[in-house]
C-alpha positions in Angstrom: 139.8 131.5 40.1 138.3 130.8 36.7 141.0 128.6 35.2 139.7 126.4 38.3 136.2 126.4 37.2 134.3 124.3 34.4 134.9 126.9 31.3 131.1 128.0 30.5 129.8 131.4 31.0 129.0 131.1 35.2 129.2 135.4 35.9 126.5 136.1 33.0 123.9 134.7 35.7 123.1 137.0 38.4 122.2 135.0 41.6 118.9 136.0 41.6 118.4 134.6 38.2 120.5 131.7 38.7 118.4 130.7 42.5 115.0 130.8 41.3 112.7 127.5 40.3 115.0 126.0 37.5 117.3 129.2 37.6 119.9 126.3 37.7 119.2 123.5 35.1 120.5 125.3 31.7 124.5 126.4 33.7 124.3 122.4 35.0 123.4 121.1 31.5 126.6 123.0 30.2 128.5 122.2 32.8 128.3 118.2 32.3 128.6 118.3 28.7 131.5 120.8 28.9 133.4 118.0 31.7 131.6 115.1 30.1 133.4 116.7 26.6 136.8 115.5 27.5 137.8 111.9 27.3 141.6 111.6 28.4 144.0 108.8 28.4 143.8 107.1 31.6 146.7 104.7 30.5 149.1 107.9 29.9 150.7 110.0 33.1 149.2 113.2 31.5 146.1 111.2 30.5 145.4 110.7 34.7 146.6 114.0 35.6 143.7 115.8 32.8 141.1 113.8 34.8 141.9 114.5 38.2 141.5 118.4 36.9 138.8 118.1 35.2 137.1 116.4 38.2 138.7 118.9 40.6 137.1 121.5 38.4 133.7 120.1 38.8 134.1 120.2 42.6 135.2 124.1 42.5 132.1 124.5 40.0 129.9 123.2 43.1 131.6 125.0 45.6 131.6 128.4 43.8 127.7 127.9 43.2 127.1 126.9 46.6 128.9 129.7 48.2 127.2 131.8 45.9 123.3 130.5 46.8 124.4 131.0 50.6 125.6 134.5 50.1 122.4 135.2 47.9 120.3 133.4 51.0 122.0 135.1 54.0 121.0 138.6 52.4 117.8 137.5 51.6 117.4 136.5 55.5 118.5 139.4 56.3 115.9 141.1 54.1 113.3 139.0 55.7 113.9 140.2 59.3 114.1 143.7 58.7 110.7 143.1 57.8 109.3 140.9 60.0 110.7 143.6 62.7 108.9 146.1 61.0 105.1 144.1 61.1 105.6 143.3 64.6 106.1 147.1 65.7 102.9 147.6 63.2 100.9 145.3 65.0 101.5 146.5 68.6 101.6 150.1 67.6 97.6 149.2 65.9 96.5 146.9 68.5 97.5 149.8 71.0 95.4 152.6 69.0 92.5 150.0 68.7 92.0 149.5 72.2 92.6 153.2 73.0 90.0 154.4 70.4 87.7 151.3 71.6 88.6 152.1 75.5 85.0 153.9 76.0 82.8 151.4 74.5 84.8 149.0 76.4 84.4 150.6 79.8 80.7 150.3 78.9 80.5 147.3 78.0 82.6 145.7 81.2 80.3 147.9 83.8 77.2 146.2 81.7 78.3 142.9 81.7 79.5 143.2 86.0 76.0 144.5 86.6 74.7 141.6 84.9 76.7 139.5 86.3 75.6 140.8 89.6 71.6 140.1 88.8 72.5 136.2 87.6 74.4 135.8 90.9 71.2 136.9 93.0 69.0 134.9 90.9 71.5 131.8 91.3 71.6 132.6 94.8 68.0 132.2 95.7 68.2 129.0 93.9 70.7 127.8 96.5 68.9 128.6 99.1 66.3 126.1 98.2 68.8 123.5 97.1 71.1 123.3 99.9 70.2 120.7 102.1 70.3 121.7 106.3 68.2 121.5 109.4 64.5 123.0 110.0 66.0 125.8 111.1 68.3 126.9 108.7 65.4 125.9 106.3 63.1 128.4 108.1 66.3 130.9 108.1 66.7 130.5 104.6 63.2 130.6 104.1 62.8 134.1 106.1 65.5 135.1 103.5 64.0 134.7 100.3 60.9 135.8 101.5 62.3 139.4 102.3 64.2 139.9 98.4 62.9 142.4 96.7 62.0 142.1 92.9 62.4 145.1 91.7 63.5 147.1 88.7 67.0 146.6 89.5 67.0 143.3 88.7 66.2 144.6 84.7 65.2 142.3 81.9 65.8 139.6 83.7 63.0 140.6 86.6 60.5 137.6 85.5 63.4 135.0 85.9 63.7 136.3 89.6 60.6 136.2 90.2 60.3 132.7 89.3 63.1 132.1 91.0 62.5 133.2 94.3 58.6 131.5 93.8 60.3 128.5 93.0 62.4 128.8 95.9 60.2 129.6 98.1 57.5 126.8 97.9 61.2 124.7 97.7 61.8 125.4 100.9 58.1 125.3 102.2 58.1 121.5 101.1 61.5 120.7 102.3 60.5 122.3 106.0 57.1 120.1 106.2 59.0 117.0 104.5 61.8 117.9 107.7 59.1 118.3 110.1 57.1 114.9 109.1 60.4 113.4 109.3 61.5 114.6 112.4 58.0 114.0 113.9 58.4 110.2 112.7 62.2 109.8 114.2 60.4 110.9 117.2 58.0 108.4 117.1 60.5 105.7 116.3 62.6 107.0 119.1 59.8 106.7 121.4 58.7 103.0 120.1 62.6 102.1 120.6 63.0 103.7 123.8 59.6 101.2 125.3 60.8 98.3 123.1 64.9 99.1 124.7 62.8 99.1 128.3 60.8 95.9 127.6 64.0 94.0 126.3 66.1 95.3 129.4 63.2 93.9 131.9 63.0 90.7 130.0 66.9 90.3 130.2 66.8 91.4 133.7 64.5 88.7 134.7 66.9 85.8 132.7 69.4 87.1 134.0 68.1 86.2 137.9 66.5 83.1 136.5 69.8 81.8 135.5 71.6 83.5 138.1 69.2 81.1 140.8 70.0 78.2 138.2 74.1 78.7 138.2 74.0 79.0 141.6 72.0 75.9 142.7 74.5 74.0 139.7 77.9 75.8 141.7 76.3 74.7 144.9 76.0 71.0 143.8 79.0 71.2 141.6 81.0 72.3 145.1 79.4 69.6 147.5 80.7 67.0 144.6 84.3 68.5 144.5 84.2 68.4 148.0 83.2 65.0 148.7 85.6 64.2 145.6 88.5 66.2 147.5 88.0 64.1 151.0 88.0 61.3 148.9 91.4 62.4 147.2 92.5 63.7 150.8 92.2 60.1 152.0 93.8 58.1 148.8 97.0 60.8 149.6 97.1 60.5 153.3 97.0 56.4 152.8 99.8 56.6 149.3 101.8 58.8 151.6 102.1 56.2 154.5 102.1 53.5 152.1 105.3 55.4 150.1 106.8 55.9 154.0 106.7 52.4 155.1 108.4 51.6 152.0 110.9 54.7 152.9 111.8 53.2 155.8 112.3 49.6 154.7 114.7 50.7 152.0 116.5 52.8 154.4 116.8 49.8 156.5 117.8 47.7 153.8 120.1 50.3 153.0 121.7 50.9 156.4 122.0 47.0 156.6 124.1 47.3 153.3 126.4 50.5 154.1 127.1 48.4 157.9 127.9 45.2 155.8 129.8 46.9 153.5 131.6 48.9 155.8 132.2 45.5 157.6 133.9 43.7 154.4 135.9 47.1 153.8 137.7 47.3 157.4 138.2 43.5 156.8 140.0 44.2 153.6 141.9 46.6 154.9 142.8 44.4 158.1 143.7 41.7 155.7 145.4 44.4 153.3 148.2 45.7 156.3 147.9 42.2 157.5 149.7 41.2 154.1 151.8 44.5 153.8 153.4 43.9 157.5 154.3 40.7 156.7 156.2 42.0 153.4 158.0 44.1 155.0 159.0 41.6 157.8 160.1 39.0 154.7 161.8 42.0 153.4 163.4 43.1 156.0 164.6 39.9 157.0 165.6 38.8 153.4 167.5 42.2 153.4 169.1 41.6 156.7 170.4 38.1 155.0 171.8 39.6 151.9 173.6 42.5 153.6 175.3 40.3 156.1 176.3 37.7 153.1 177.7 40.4 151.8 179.8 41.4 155.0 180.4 38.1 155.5 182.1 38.1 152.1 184.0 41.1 152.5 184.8 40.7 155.6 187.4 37.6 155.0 188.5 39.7 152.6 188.9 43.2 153.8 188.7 43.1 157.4 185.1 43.8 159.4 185.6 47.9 159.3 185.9 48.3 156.1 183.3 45.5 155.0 181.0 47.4 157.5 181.8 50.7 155.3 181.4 48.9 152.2 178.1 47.4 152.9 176.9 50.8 154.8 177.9 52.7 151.5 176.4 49.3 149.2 173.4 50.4 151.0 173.4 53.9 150.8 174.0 53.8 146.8 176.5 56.0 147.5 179.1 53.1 145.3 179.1 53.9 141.2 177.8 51.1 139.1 177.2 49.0 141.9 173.8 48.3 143.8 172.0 45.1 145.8 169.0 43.2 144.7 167.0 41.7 147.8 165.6 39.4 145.6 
């Protein structure tokens, strides 16, 4: 492979020497000048072919380095895991002795710090009892409470803050049970002033209410006798428009009757007149036909003889002869 590579002295460096800050910069420097030192005849066939190697060398040259660096890195990672493997089991295997050789002290500690725990949650607690808000008698319950904690040794260093809690609550509660019962003592007061004011308002409405109960009624009653007058009034305007609008019924119907009778009259006239006309048609007709038909057996008679002129005309008649027919015209 080293007829491929730039010719300088690449396997005297090891990698570790060669990958370190500017491990690199002295093989690169002879490396350019080594493929910077040849100038070929690009106008010549074997001047194009001696710069397409020596370029193709420089590319190997990278690639060999390259592949070396990752090789040198991929052992080094390698390296690196091994130990990092190593300092984690360290570190649970140590954290593990610490808290076994510290388990004691711990145990100590926790119990300590519960039973302190404890004594800050009574204290806290007889401060709620004075803080929550609540009726006079869960005041007075509450009250009955506090008053029967104990403060005792158990309550350790921190004895004088129960104390002072449980003063503090209890004059709390002492002020919020007379502030409760002043207050409830003036809602009863206000309840008994509304109740008399809610009495006096209901007995004044009461009487309005029959004052213009007597007023609506004498207004109904005089609103009634003027609807009533008013409706005899309308009753006789009706009664007098309804024999007005039936006189008027009966003289159209009159009028009417008159003009179906006259027309009736003028329409059996017509139709007198009418068959008067048609009979007398049909008697011209008849008798203009009667003419024509014995013209024409008179005709054929001279000529045929009477029979057959009688046939002829009965058959003229009939229009039982082709292209042959009388007009009584």
């Amino acid at each position: 492979m080293s007829n491929e590579l730039i010719p300088v002295n690449i396997d005297e460096f090891t990698p570790a020497a060669l990958f370190r800050d500017g491990g690199l910069e002295s093989l690169l420097k002879d490396i350019e000048t080594e493929a910077r030192s040849v100038v070929p005849d690009a106008s010549s066939e074997k001047g194009r072919k001696a710069i397409a190697s020596n370029a193709y060398k420089v590319s190997r040259s990278k690639t060999y380095l390259d592949t070396l660096g990752k090789d040198f890195v991929a052992g080094l990672k390698q390296q690196a895991k091994a130990v990092d493997e190593q300092r984690s089991m360290l570190r649970n295997r140590l954290d593990a002795l610490r808290d076994e050789v510290r388990r004691p002290l711990t145990e100590i500690e926790e119990a300590e710090k519960a039973h302190e725990d404890s004594i800050k949650e009574a204290i806290a607690e007889m401060a709620n009892k004075a803080a929550m808000p609540g009726s006079i008698e869960d005041l007075r319950v509450r009250l009955e409470e506090l008053e029967s904690v104990k403060i005792d040794i158990s309550f350790s260093r921190w004895i004088n803050d129960a104390a002072a809690a449980k003063a503090a609550g209890i004059q709390a509660l002492t002020d919020a049970i007379y502030a409760a019962e002043e207050d409830e003592r003036l809602r009863s007061e206000a309840a008994r002033k509304a109740e008399a004011d809610r009495i006096e308002r209901e007995h004044r409405i009461a009487a309005e209410a029959a004052e213009r109960a007597t007023r609506e009624a004498e207004a109904r009653a005089a609103q009634q006798a003027a609807e009533a007058a008013a409706k005899a009034q309308a009753e006789q305007r009706r009664v007098e428009r309804e024999r007005l609008e039936a006189d008027h019924r009966a003289k159209e119907a009159e009028k009417k009757a008159a003009e179906a009778a006259e027309r009736e009259r003028a329409r059996i006239d017509a139709e007198r007149r009418a068959a008067e006309h048609e009979e007398k048609r049909k008697r011209e007709f008849e008798a203009r036909r009667s003419d024509i038909e014995s013209e024409i057996h008179s005709f054929l008679k001279a000529a045929i003889g009477n029979a057959c002129a009688t046939v002829v005309v009965k058959l003229l008649v009939a229009g039982k002869l082709p292209n042959v027919s009388i007009t009584y015209r």
